[in-house]
C-alpha positions as CSV (number, residue, x, y, z in Angstrom):
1,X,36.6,81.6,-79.2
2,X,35.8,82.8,-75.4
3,X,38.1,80.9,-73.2
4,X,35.9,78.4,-71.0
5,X,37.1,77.7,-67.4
6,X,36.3,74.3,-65.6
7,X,32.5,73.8,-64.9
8,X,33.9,71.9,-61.7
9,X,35.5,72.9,-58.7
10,X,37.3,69.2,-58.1
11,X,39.5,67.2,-60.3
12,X,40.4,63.4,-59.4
13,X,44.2,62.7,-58.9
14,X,46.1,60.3,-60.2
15,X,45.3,56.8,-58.1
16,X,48.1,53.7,-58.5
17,X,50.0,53.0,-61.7
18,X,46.2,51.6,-63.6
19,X,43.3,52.6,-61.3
20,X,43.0,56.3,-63.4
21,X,44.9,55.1,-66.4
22,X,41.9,55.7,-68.6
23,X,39.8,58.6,-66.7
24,X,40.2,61.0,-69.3
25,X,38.2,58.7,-71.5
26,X,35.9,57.8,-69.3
27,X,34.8,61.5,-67.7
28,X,36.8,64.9,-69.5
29,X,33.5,65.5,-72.0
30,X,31.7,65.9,-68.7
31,X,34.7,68.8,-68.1
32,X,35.9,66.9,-65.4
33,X,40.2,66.4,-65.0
34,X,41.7,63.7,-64.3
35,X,45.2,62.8,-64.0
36,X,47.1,59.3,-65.8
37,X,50.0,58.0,-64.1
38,X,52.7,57.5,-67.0
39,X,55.1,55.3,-65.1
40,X,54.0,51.7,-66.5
41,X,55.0,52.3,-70.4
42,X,53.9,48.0,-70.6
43,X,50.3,49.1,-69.7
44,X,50.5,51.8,-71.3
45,X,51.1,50.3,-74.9
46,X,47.9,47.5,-73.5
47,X,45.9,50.2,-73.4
48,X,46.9,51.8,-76.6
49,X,45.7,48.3,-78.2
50,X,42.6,48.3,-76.3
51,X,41.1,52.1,-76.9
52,X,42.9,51.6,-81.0
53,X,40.6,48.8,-81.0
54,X,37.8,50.0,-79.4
55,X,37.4,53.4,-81.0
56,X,38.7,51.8,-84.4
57,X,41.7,53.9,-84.4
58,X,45.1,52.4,-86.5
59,X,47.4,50.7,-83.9
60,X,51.0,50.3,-84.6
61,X,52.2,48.3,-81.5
62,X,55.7,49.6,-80.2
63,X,57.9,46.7,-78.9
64,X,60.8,46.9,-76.6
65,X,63.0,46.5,-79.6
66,X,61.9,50.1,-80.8
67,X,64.5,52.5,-80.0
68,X,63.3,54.9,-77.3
69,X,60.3,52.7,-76.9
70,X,59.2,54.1,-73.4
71,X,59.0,57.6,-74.5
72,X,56.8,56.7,-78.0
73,X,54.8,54.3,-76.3
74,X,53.7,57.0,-73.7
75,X,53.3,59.4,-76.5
76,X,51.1,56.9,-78.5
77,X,48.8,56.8,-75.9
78,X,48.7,60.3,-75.1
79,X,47.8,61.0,-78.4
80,X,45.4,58.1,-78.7
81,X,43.2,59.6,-75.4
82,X,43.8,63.0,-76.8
83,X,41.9,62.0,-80.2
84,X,39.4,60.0,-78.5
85,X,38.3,62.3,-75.9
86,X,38.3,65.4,-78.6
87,X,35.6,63.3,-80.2
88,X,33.9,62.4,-77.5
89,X,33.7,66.1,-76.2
90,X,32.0,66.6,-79.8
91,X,29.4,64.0,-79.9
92,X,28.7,64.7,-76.6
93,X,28.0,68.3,-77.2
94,X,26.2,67.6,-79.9
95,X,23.9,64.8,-78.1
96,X,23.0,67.9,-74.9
97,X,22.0,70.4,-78.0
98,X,19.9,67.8,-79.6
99,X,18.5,65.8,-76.5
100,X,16.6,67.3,-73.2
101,X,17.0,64.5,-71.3
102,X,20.6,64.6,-71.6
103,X,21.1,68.2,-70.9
104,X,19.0,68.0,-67.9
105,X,21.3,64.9,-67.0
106,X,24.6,67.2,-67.7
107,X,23.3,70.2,-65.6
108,X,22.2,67.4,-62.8
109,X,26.4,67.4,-62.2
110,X,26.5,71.0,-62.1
111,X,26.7,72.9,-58.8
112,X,23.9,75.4,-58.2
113,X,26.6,78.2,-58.5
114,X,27.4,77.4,-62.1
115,X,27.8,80.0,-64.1
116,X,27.3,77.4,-67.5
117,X,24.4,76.0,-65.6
118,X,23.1,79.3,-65.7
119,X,23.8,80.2,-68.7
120,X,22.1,76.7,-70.2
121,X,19.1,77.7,-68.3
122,X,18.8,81.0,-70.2
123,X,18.7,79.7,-73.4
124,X,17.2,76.0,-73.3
125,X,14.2,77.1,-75.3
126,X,16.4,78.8,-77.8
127,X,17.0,75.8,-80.0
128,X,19.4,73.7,-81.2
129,X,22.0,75.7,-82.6
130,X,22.0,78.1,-79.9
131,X,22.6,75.7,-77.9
132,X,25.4,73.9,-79.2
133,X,27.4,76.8,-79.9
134,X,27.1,78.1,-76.2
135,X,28.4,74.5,-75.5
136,X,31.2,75.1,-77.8
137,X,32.5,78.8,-76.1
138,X,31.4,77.5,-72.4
139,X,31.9,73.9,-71.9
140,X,35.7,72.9,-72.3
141,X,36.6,69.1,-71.6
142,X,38.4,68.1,-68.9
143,X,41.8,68.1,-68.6
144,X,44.2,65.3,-69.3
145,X,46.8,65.6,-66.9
146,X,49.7,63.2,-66.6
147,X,51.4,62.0,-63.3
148,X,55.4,60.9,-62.9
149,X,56.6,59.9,-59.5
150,X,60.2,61.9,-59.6
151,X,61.9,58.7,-57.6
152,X,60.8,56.1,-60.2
153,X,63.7,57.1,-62.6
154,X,66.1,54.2,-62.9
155,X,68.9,54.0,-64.8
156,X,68.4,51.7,-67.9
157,X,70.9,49.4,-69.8
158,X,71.5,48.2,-73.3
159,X,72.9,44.9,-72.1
160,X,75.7,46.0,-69.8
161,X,76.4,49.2,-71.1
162,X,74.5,52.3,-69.0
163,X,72.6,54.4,-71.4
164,X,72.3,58.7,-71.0
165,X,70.7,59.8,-68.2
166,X,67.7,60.8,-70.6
167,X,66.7,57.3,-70.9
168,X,66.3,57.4,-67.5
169,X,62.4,56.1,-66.6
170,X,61.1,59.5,-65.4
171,X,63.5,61.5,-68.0
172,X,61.4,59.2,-70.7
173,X,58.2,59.4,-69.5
174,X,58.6,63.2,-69.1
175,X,59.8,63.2,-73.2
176,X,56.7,60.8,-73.8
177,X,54.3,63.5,-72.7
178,X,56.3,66.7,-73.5
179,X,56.2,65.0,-77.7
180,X,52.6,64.4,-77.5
181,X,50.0,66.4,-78.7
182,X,48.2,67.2,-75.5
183,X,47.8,70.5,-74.4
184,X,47.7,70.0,-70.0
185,X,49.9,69.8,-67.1
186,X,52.5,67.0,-65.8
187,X,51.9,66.8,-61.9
188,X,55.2,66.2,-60.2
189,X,55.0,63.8,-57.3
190,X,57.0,62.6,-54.4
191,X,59.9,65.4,-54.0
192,X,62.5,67.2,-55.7
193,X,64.6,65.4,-58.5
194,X,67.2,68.0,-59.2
195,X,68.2,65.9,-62.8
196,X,64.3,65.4,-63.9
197,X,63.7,69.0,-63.1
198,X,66.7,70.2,-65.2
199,X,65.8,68.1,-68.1
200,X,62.5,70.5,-68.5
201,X,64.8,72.8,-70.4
202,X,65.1,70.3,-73.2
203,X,61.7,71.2,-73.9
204,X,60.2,74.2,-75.8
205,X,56.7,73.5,-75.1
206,X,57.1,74.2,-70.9
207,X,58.4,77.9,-71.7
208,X,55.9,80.7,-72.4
209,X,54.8,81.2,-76.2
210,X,54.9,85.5,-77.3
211,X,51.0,84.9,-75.9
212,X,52.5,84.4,-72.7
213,X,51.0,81.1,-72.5
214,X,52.1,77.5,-71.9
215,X,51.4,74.9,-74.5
216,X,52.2,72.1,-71.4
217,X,52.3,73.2,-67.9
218,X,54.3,71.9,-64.3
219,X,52.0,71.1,-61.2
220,X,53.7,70.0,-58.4
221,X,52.2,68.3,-55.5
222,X,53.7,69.0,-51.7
223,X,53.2,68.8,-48.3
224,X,53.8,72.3,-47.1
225,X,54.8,76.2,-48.3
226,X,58.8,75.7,-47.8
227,X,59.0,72.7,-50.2
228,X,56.9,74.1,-52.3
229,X,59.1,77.4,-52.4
230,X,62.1,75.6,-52.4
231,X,61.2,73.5,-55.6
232,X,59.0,76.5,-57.6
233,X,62.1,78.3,-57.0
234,X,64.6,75.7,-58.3
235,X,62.2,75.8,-61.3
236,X,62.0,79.1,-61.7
237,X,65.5,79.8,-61.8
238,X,65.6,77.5,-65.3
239,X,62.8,79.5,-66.7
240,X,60.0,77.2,-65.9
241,X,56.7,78.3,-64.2
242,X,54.7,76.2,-61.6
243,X,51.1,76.8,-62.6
244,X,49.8,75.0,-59.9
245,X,50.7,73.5,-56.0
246,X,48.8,70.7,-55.5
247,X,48.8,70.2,-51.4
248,X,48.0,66.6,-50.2
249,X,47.4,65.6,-46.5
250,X,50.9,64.1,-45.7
251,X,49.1,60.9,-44.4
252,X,45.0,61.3,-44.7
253,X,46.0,60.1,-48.6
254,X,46.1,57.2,-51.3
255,X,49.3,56.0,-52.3
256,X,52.4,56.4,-50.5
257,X,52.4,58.5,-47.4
258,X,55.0,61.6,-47.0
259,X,54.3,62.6,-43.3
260,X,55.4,65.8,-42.4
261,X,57.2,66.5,-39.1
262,X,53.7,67.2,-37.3
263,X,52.5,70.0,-39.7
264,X,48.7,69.5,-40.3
265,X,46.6,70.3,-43.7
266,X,44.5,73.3,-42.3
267,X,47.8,75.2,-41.2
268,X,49.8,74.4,-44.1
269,X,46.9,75.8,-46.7
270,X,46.5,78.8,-44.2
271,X,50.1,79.4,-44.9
272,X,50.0,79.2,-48.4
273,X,46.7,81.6,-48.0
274,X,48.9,83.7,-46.5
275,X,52.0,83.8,-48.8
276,X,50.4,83.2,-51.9
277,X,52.2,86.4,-53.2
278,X,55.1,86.2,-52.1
279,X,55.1,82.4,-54.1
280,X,54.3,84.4,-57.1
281,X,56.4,86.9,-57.2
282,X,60.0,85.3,-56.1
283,X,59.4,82.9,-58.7
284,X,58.8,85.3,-61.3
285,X,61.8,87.6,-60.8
286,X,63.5,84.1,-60.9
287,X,61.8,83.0,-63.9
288,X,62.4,86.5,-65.6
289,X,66.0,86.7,-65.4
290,X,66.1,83.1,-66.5
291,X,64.1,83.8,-69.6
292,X,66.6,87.1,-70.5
293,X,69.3,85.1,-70.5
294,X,68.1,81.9,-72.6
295,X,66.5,84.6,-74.8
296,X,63.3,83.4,-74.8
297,X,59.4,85.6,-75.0
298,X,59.4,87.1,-71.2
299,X,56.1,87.8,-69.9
300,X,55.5,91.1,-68.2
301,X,53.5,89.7,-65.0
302,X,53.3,86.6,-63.2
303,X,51.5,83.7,-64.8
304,X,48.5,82.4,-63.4
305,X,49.6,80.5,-60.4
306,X,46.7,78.0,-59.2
307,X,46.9,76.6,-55.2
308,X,44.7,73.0,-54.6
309,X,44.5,70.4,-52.0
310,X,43.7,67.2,-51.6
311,X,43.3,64.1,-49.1
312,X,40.5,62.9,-47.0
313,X,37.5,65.4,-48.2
314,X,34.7,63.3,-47.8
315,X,31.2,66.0,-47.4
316,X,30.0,68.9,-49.8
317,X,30.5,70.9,-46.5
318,X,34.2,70.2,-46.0
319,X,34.5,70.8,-50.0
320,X,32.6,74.1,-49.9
321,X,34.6,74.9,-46.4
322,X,38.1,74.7,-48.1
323,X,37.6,76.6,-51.5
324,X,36.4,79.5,-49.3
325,X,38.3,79.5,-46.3
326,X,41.7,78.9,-48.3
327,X,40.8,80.8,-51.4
328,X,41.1,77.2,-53.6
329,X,40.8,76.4,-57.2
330,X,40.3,73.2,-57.0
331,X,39.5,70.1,-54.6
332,X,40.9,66.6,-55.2
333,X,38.8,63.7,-54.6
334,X,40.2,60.3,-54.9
335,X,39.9,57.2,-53.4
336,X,36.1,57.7,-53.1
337,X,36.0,57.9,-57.2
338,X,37.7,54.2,-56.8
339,X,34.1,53.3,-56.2
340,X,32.3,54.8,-59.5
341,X,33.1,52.4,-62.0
342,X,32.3,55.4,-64.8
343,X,35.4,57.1,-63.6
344,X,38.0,54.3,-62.5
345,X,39.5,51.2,-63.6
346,X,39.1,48.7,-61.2
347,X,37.8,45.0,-61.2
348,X,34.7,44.4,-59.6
349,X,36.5,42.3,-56.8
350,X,38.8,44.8,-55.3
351,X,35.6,47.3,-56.0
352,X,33.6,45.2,-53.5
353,X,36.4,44.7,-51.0
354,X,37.0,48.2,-50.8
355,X,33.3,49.0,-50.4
356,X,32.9,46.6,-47.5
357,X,35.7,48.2,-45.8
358,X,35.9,49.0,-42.0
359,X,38.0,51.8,-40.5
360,X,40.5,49.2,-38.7
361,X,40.9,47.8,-42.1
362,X,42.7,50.5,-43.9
363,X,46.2,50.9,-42.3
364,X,49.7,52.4,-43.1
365,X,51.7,49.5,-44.6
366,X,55.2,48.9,-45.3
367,X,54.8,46.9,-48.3
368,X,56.5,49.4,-50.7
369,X,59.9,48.8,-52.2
370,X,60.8,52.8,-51.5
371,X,61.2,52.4,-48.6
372,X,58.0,55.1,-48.1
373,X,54.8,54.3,-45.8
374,X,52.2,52.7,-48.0
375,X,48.4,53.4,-47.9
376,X,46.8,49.6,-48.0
377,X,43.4,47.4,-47.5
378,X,43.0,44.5,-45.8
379,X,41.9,41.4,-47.1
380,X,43.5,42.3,-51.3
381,X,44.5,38.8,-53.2
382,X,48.1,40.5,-53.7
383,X,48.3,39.7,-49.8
384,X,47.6,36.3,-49.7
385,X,49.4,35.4,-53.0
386,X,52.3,37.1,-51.0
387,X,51.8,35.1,-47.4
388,X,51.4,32.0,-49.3
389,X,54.6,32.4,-51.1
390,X,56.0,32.7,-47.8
391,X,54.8,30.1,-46.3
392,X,56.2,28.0,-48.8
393,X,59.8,29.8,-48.4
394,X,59.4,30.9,-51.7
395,X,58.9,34.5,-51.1
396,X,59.5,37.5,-53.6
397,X,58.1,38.5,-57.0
398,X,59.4,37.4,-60.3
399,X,60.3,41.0,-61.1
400,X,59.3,41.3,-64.7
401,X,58.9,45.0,-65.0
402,X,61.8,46.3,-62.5
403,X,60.6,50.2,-62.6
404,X,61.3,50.0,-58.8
405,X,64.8,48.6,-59.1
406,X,66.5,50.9,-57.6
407,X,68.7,49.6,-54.7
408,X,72.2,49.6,-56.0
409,X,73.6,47.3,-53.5
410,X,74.1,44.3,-55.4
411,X,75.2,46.3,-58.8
412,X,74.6,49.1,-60.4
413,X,71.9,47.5,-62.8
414,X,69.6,48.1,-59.3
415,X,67.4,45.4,-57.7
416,X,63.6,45.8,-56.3
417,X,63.1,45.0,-52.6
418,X,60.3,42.8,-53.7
419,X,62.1,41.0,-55.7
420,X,62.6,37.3,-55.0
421,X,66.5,37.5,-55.7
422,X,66.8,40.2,-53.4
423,X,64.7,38.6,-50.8
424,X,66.9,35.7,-51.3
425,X,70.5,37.5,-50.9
426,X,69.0,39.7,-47.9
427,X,67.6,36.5,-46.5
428,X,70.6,34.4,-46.6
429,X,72.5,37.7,-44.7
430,X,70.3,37.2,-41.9
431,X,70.2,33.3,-41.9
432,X,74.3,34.0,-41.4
433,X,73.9,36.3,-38.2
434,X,70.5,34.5,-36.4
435,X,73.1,33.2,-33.9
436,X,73.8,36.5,-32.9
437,X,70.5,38.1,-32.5
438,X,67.5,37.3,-30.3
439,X,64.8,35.4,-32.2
440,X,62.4,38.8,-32.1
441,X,64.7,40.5,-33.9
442,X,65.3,37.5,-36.2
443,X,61.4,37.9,-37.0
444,X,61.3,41.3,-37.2
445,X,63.9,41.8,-40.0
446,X,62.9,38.3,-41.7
447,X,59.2,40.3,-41.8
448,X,60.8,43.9,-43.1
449,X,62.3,41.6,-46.1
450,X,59.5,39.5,-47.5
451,X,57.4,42.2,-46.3
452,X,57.7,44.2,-49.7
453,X,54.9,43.5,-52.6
454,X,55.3,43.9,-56.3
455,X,53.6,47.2,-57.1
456,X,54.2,47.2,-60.5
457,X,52.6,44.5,-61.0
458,X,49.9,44.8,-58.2
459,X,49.2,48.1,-59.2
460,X,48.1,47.5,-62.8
461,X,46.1,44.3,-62.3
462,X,42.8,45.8,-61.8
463,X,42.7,47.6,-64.9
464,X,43.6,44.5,-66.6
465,X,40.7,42.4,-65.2
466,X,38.5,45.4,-65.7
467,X,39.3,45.4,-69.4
468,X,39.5,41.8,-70.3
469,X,42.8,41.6,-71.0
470,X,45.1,38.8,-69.9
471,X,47.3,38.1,-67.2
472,X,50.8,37.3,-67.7
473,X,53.4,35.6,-65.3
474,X,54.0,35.0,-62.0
475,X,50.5,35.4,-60.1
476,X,50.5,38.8,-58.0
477,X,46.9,39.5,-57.6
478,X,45.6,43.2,-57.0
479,X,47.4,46.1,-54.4
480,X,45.2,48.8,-54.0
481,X,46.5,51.9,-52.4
482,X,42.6,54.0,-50.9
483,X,43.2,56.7,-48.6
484,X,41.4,55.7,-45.1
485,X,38.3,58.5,-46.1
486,X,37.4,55.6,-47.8
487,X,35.8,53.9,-45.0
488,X,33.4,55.9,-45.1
489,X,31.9,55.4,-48.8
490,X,30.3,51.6,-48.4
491,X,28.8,51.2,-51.9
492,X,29.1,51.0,-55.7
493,X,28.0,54.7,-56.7
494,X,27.3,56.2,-60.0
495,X,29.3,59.1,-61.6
496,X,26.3,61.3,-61.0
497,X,25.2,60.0,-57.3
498,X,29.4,60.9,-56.8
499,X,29.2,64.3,-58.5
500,X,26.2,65.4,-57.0
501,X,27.6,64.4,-53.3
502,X,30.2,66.4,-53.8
503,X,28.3,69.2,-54.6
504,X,25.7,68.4,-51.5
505,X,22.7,67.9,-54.0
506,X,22.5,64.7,-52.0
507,X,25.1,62.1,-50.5
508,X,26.3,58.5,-50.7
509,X,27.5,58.7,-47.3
510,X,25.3,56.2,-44.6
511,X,27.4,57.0,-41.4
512,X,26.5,59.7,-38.8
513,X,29.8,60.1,-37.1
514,X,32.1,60.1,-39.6
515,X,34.7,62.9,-38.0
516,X,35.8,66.0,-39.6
517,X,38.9,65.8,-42.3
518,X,40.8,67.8,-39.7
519,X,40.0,65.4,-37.2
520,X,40.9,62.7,-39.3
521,X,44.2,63.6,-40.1
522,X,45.5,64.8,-36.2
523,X,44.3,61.4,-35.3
524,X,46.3,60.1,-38.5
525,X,49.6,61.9,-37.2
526,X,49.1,61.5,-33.1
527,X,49.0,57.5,-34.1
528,X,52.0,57.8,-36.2
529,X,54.4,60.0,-33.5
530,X,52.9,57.0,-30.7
531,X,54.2,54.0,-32.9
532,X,57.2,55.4,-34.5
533,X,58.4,56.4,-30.5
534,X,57.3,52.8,-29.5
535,X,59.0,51.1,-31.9
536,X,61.8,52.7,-32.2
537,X,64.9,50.4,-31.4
538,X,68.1,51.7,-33.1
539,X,70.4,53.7,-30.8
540,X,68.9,57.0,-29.8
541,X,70.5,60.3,-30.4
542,X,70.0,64.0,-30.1
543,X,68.6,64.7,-33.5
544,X,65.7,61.7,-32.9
545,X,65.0,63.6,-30.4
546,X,64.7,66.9,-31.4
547,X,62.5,65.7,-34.6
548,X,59.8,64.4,-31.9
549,X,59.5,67.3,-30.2
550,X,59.3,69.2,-33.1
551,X,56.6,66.8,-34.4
552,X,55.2,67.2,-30.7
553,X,54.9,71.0,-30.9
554,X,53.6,71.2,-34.3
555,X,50.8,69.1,-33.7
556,X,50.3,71.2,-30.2
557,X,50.3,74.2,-32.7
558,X,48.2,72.6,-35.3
559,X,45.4,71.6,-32.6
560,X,45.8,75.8,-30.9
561,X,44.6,77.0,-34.7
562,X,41.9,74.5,-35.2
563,X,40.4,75.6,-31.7
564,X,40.4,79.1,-32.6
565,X,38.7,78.0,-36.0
566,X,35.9,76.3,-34.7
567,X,35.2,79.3,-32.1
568,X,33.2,80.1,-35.3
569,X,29.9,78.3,-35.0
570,X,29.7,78.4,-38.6
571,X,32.7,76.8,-39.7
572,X,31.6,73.4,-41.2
573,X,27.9,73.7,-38.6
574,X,27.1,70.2,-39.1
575,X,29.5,68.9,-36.8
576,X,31.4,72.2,-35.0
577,X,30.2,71.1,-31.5
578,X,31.3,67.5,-31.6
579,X,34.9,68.6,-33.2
580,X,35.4,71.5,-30.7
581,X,35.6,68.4,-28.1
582,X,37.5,66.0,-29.8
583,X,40.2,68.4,-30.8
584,X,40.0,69.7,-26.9
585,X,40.9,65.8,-26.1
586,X,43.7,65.7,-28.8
587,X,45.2,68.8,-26.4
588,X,45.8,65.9,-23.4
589,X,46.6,63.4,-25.5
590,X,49.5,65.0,-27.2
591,X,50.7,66.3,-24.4
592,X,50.6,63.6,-23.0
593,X,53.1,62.0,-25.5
594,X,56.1,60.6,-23.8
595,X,59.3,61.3,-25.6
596,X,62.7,60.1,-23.7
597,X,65.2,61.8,-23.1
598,X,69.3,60.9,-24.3
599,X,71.3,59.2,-21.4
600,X,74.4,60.1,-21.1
601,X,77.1,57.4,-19.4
């Protein structure tokens, strides 16, 4: 059989812990990828029960009694999507050979440069069976990637006794996926986790068969070329391959935020334009000698080596403008799928809230228990379930799930910043020193504790109420985690109105100055350096000051390239003009930037 590539030139991320738990099922027989976070193994065995159920497939529910029940219960799943959208892919093949309609439906998401939309065009009138079997070499299904969030990997305890590292939450949900019987990619998120990365070895499915190909790949999502070197390196040197670098804006994002020290997304992807070779080939001499000496198959040239991006495309233009100008192989869009309820699981509360949503009502929050900016709405129930806990000086979550119990300062069984017992020790700390300390201060650190929201629970609420399926324990309403693009999007949309905005064959968009992504972004990162200088109040030292200015001058650097980008009138025409100006005021304004100097007494 030919070897199809992806009819699409996008693939939707991962979004929260449940808000793409079930995309696969919902949108890979259209070809389209999607990635599942694997991080909540309790809504992951729900939604086991639910697609079992739905699709009439046996269900064997795995309890926390189980031995290794994180692990099976990721695999169950896993397996469960893999079977149903295998099926799906078939009927729906099946229905496109036998029905018009549908085809011309199916070729409505195509882009006009498709070579399967071509191809469908050249042999619509030659019947049924031709058709299907060109659907069968030329129309593959989407991918079903899996998402792990390194940090989340807490150690875990039978009773008081510390089990192996591999029991670890990430270790497990990396065994979960590397047993199943998917053949697709685990995408690597928030930094390097020298233990997790290691444990890859355990696994004879991420090495290179005597084909030379990889049953289950490594994606890794960064922020800019050196990480991405650094960690495809650290890989590499174990035998393992990075098939793909999947660069998100470090703030113009869903989720948790990882600024970068002023380094902006059209420089970064320039540079890994630039040095996509040299990517390659280090990690393949790495990856070479690493394979001799394990003696494993050793492939006689590189792998394919895909390079992405992701955060704050909102037009066909901008999507068009990247895959060309950076040599792409894919786009990501996000948040905006949060809106298309064929694609996303969310309830049809948060759905509306986020479709009403204003520009000054998306903000950087600090409501995550990492310690990491956090991407937030206004207005969610999560936050008023939160202040009114507060209010009644009962503030805190019950904690049932503990993934993000990670502080070890109260014992080495960790405790989540959310948590109400936490909030209550860190409270009663500061209740013991208000004397000392000047009643904004007081307010300011009583804020940082209580601050903090369940996400594990917030997280996975809207795919609950989406599905039916009930709500247990201590109330914590919905936290969703949209990129600020999102203000843009103001409506429910269908998966087709979505798909064929993306491919400018029309657009869900009804604003006429919605700035460029580029745009978007600087104005992202100059508001950051302003506020984190302003509100900076620990003692100042040299190195504080040094990471400013270098913030300061990358951003200065950033704007110089952008300038000498939109010289050419043709870059993104629809709005060249208007950005040539703005990013000339971004020039004064960063310079502008005030960064104090260390006083020495």
């Amino acid at each position: 059989m030919i070897k199809a590539t992806s009819p699409h030139s996008f693939h939707i991320p991962v979004m929260g812990l449940g808000y793409t738990i079930d995309s696969p099922i919902r949108v890979a027989h259209y070809g389209i990828s999607s990635v599942v976070s694997i991080v909540d193994d309790e809504l992951i065995e729900k939604m086991n029960r639910f697609y079992s159920q739905k699709f009439q497939l046996k269900y064997q529910e795995i309890t926390q009694k189980v031995h290794d029940y994180r692990a099976k219960r990721i695999t169950a799943y896993l397996n469960v999507m893999d079977t149903i959208v295998k099926q799906k892919c078939i009927d729906f093949k099946q229905e496109l050979a036998e029905s018009k309609q549908a085809l011309s439906n199916f070729m409505a998401l195509l882009p006009q440069t498709s070579e399967l939309k071509q191809g469908l065009l050249n042999i619509v009138d030659e019947g049924k069976e031709a058709l299907l079997h060109y659907l069968e070499n030329h129309l593959p299904q989407g991918a079903i990637d899996v998402n792990i969030m390194t940090k989340v990997d807490k150690d875990n305890f039978d009773k008081d006794q510390q089990l192996p590292t591999e029991f670890n939450d990430a270790h497990a949900s990396l065994r979960g996926f590397a047993n199943s019987n998917l053949t697709s990619s685990v995408v690597l998120s928030a930094g390097m986790n020298p233990r997790l990365y290691s444990y890859f070895e355990n696994f004879d499915c991420f090495f290179p068969d005597a084909n030379n190909q990889l049953e289950k790949k490594i994606i890794l999502k960064v922020s800019d070329f050196r990480s991405a070197m650094i960690q495809g390196n650290f890989l590499a040197k174990k035998g393992l391959w990075v098939s793909e670098y999947r660069i998100e804006s470090g703030l113009n994002c869903g989720g948790h935020a990882f600024a970068t020290e002023g380094l902006l997304l059209g420089p970064i992807l320039e540079e890994f334009k630039a040095k996509k070779t040299q990517l390659i080939q280090s990690a393949h001499e790495l990856m070479v000698k690493a394979l001799q000496a394990k003696g494993k198959n050793v492939p006689t040239s590189p792998l394919e080596l895909k390079i992405t991006a992701q955060g704050g495309v909102g037009t066909a233009q901008e999507h068009d403008f990247l895959l060309k100008e950076y040599q792409l192989d894919s786009i990501g869009w996000g948040s905006p799928f949060l809106l298309v309820p064929e694609a996303t699981s969310v309830d049809s509360e948060t759905r509306q809230l986020l479709a009403k949503a204003k520009e000054d009502d998306f903000y950087l929050s600090t409501i995550s228990p990492l310690g990491i900016p956090f991407n937030a709405v206004k207005g969610t129930t999560n936050e008023l379930l939160k202040q009114q806990r507060i209010q009644a000086e009962v503030p805190g979550s019950s904690c049932p799930k503990k993934f993000l119990a990670l502080s070890k300062e109260y014992g080495a069984k960790g405790m989540c910043s959310a948590s109400q017992k936490y909030q209550d020790l860190k409270l009663g700390e500061l209740e013991a020193e208000k004397n000392q300390i000047s009643e904004t201060i007081y307010a300011q650190r009583k804020f940082a504790i209580t601050d903090k929201s369940c996400l594990c629970v917030g997280l996975a609420n809207a795919s609950y109420l989406e599905n039916g399926i009930a709500l247990k324990g201590q109330k914590q309403g919905v936290i969703v985690c949209p990129g600020p693009n999102l203000a843009y999007f103001d409506h429910e949309v269908s998966l087709a109105e979505m798909v064929q905005h993306i491919y400018g064959m029309s657009s869900v968009l009804n604003v006429a100055n919605r700035p460029n992504l580029f745009v978007n972004e600087l104005k992202m990162y100059v508001d950051y350096l302003n506020k984190e200088i302003a509100s900076f109040s620990e003692n100042l030292t040299e190195g504080q000051i040094k990471k400013w200015k270098t913030f300061k001058a990358n951003l200065l650097s950033g704007v110089r390239y952008y300038q000498e980008l939109f010289r050419n009138p043709t870059v993104l025409p629809e709005n060249n003009s208007i950005t040539k100006e703005q990013l000339e005021s971004y020039v004064s304004e960063i310079e502008a930037i005030f960064i104090p100097e260390l006083v020495v007494t």
